[in-house]
N, C-alpha and C positions, 0 to 999 in steps of 0.2 A: 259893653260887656260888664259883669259884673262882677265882683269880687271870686263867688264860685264858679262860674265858666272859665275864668283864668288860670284857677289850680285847678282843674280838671284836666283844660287843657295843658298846662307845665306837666304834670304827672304822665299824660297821654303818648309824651315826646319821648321814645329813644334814646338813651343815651350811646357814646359812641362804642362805651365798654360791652354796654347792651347790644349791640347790631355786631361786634367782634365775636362775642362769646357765640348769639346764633347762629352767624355765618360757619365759625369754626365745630361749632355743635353739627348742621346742617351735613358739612366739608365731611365730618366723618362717619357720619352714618353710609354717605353716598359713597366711601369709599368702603368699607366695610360688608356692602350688598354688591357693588361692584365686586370686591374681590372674592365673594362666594357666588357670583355667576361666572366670575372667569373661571375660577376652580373648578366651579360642576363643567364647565365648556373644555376646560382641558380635560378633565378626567373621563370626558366622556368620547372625546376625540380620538383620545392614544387608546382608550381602554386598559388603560395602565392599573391594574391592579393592586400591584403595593404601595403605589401612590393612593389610590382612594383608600383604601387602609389605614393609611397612616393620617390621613386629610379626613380622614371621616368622622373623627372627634372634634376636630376644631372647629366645625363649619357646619354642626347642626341646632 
């Protein structure tokens, strides 16, 4: 290996703040879509009214 394959490869790696941040980035997107399917899942269940009313700014 040569001098440039080495810092390509260092640069290519990871670090562990890096793989915390996406995991935690990831973590919340999944829960954020989760929780506007469980929303529309209850609201569509009870057919509760002033609940989707009141839910229905937040979660479009």
């Amino acid at each position: 290996m040569n001098k440039q394959e080495l810092i390509k490869l260092i640069e290519s790696i990871e670090t562990p703040e890096e793989k915390v941040e996406s995991f935690f980035r990831d973590y919340r997107d999944y829960r954020i879509d989760s929780r506007r399917i469980a929303m529309k899942h209850l609201v569509s269940t009870w057919g509760h009214l002033p609940l989707l009313k009141i839910t229905k700014h937040m979660y479009q």
